[in-house]
Chimera marker file (.cmm) of the C-alpha trace (Angstrom):
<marker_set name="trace">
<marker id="1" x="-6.181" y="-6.343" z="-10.152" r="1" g="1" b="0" radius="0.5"/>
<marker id="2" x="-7.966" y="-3.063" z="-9.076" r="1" g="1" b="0" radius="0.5"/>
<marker id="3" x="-8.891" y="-2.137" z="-5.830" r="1" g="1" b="0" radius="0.5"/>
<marker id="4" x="-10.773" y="0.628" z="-4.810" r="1" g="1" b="0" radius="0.5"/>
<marker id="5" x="-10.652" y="1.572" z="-1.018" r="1" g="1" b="0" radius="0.5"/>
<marker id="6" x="-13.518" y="3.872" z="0.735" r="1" g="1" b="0" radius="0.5"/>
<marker id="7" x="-12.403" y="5.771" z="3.392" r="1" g="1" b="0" radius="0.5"/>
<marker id="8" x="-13.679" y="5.825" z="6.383" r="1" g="1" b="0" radius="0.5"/>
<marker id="9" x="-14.422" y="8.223" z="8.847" r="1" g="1" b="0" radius="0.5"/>
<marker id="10" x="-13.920" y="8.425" z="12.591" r="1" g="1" b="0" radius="0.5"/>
<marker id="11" x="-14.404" y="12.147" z="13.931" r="1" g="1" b="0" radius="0.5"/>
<marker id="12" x="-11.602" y="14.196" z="12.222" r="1" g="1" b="0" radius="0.5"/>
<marker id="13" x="-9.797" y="10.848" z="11.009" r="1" g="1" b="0" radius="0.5"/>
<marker id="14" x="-9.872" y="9.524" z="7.876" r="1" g="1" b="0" radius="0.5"/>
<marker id="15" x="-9.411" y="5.585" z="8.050" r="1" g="1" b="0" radius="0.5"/>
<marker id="16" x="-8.348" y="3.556" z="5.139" r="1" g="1" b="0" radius="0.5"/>
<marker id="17" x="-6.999" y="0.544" z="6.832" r="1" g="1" b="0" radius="0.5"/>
<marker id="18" x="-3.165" y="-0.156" z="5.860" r="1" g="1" b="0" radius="0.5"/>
<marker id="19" x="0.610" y="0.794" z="5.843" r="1" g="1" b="0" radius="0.5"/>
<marker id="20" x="2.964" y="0.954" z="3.603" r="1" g="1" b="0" radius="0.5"/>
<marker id="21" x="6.802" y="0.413" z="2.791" r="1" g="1" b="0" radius="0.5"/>
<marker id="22" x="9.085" y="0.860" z="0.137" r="1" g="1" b="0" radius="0.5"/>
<marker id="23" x="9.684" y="3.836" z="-2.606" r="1" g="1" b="0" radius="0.5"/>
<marker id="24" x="13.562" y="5.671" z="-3.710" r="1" g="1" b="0" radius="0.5"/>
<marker id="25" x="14.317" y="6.226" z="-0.303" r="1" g="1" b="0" radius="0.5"/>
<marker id="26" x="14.198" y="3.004" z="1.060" r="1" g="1" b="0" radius="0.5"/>
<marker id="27" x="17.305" y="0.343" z="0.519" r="1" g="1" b="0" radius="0.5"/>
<marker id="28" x="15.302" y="-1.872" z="-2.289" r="1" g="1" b="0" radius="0.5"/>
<marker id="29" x="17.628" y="-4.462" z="-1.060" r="1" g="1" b="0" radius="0.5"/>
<marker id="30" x="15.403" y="-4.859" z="2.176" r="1" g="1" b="0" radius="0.5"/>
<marker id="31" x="12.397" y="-5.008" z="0.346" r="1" g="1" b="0" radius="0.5"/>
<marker id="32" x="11.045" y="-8.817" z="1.699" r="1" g="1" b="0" radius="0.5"/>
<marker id="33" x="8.023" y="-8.836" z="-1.326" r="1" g="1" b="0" radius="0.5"/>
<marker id="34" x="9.716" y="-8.823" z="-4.295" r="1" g="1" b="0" radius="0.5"/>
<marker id="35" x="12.724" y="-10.876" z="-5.798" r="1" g="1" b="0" radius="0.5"/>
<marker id="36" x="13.860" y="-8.099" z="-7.734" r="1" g="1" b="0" radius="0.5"/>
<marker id="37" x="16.590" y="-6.157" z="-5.289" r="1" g="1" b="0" radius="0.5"/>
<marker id="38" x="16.575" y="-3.326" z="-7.057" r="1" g="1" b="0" radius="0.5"/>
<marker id="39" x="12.406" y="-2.321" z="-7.150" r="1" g="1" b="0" radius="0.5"/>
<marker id="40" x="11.615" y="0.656" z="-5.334" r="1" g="1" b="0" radius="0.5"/>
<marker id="41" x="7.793" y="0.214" z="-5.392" r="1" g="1" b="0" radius="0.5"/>
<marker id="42" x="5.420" y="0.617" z="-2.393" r="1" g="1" b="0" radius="0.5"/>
<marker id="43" x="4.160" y="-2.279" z="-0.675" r="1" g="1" b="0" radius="0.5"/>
<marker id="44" x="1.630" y="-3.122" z="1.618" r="1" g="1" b="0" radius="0.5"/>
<marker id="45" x="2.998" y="-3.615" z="5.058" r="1" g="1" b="0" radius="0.5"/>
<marker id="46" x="0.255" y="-3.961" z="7.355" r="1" g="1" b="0" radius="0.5"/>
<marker id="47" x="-4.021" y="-4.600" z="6.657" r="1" g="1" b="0" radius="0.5"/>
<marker id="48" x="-6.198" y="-3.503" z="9.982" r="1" g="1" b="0" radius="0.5"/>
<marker id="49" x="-8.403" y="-6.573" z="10.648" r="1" g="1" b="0" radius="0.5"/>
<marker id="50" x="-11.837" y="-5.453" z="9.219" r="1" g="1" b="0" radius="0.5"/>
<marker id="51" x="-11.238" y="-1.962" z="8.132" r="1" g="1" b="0" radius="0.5"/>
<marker id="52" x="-11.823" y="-0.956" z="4.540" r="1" g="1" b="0" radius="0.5"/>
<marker id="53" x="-8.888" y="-2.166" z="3.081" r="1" g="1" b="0" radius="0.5"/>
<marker id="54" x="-9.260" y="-5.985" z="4.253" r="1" g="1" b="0" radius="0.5"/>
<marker id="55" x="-13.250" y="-5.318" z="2.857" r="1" g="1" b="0" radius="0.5"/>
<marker id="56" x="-11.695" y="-4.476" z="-0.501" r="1" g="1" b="0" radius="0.5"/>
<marker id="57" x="-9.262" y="-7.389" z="-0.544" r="1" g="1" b="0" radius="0.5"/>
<marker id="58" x="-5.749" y="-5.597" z="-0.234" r="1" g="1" b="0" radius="0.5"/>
<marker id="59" x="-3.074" y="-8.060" z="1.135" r="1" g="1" b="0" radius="0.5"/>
<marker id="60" x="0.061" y="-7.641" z="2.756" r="1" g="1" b="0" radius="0.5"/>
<marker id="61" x="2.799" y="-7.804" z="0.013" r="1" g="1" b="0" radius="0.5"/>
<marker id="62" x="0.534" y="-6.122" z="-2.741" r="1" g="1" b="0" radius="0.5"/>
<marker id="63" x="2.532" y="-3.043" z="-4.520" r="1" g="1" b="0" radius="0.5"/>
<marker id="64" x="0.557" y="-0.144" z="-4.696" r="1" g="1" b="0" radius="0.5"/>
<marker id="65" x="0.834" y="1.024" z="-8.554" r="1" g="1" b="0" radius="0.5"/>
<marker id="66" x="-1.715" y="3.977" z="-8.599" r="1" g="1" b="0" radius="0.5"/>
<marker id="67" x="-3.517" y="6.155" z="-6.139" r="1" g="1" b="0" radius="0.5"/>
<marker id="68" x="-6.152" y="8.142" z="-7.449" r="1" g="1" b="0" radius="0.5"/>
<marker id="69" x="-5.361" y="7.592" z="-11.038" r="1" g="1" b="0" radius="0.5"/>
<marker id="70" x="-1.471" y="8.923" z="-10.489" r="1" g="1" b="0" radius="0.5"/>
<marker id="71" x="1.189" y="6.011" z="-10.921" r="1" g="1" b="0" radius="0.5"/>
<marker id="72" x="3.264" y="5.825" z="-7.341" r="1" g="1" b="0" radius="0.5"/>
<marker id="73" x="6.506" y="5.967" z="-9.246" r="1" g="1" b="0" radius="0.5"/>
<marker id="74" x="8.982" y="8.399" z="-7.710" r="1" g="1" b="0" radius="0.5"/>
<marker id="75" x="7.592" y="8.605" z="-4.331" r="1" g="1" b="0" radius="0.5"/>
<link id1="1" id2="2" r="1" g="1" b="0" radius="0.2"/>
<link id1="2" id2="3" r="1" g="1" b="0" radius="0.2"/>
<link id1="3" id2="4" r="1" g="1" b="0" radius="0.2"/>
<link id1="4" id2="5" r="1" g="1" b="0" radius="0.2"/>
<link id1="5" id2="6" r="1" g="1" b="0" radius="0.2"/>
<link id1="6" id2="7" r="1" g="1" b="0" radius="0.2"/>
<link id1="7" id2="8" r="1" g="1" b="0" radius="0.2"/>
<link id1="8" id2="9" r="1" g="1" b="0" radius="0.2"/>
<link id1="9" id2="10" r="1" g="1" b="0" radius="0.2"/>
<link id1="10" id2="11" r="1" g="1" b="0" radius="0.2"/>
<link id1="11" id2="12" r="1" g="1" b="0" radius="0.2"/>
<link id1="12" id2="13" r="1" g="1" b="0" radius="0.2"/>
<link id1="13" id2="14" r="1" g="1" b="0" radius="0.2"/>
<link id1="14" id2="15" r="1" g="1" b="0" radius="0.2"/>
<link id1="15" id2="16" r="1" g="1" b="0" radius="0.2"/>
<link id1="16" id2="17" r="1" g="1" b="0" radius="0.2"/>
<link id1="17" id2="18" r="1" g="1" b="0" radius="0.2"/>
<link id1="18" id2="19" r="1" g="1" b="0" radius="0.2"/>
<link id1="19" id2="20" r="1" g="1" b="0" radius="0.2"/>
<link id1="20" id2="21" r="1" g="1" b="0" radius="0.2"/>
<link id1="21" id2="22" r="1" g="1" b="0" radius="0.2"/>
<link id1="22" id2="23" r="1" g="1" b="0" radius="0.2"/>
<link id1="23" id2="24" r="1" g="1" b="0" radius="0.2"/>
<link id1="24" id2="25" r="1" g="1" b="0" radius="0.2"/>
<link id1="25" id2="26" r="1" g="1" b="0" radius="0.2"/>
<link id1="26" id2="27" r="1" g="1" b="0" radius="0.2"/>
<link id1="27" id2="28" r="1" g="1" b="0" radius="0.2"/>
<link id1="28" id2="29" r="1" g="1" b="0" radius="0.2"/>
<link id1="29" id2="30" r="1" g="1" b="0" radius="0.2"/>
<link id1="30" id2="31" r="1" g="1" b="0" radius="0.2"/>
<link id1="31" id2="32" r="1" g="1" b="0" radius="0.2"/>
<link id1="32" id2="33" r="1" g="1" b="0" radius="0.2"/>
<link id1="33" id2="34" r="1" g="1" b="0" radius="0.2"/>
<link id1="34" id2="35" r="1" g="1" b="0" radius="0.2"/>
<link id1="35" id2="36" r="1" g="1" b="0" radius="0.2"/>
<link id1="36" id2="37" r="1" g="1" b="0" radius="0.2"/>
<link id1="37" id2="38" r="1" g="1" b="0" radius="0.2"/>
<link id1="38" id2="39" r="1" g="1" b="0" radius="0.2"/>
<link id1="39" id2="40" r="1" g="1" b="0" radius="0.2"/>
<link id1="40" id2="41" r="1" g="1" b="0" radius="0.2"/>
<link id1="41" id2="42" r="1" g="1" b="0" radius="0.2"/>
<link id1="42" id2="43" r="1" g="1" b="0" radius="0.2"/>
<link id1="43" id2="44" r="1" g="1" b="0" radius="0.2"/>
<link id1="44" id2="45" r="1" g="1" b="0" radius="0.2"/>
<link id1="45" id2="46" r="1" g="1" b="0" radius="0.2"/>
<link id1="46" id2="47" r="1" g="1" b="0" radius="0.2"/>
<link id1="47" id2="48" r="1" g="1" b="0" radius="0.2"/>
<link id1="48" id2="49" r="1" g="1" b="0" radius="0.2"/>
<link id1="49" id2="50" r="1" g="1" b="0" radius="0.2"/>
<link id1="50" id2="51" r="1" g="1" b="0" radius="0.2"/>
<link id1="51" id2="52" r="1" g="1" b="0" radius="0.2"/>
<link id1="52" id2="53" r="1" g="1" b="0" radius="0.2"/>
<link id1="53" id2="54" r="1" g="1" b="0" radius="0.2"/>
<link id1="54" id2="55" r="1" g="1" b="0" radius="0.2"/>
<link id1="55" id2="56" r="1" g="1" b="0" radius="0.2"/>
<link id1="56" id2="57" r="1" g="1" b="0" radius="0.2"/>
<link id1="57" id2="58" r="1" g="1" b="0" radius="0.2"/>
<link id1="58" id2="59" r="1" g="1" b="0" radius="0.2"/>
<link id1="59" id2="60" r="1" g="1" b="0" radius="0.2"/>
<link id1="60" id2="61" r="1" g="1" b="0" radius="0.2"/>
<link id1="61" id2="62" r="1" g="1" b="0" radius="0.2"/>
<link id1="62" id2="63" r="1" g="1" b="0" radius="0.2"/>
<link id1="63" id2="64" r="1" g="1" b="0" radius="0.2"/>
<link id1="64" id2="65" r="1" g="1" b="0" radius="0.2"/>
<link id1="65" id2="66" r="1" g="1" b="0" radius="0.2"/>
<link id1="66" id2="67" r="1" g="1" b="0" radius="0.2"/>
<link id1="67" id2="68" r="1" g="1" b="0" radius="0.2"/>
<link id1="68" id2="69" r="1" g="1" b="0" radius="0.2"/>
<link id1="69" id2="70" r="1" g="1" b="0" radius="0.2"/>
<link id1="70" id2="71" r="1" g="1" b="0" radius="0.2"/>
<link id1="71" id2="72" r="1" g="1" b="0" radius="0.2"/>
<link id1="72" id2="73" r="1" g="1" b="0" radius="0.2"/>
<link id1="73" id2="74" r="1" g="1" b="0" radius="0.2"/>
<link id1="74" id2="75" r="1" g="1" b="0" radius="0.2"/>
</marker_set>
């Protein structure tokens, strides 16, 4: 499923909403969203109650494939 995020803006900050976890430097072992020990993706870790990413439906546990049209592989 796509999401698309809008950022939002609070003086100089740019809010979207969420962490993350995961990618190559992480152990992939510790990785508690996906039954595969050995992915290296990037997962959702945290959603801020109301901010845009809740409004455009990311969960916690989603992996993050693309950002702006570039596949997060490698990061």
């Amino acid at each position: 499923q796509r999401i698309e995020i809008h950022k939002l803006r609070q003086g100089d900050n740019l809010i979207l909403g969420f962490s993350i976890g995961g990618g190559i430097d992480q152990d992939p072992t510790q990785n508690p969203f996906s039954e595969d020990k050995t992915d290296k993706g990037i997962y959702v870790t945290r959603v801020t109650e109301g901010g845009p990413a809740e409004v455009a439906g990311l969960q916690i546990g989603d992996k993050i494939m693309q950002v702006n049209a570039k596949p997060s592989t490698n990061v």
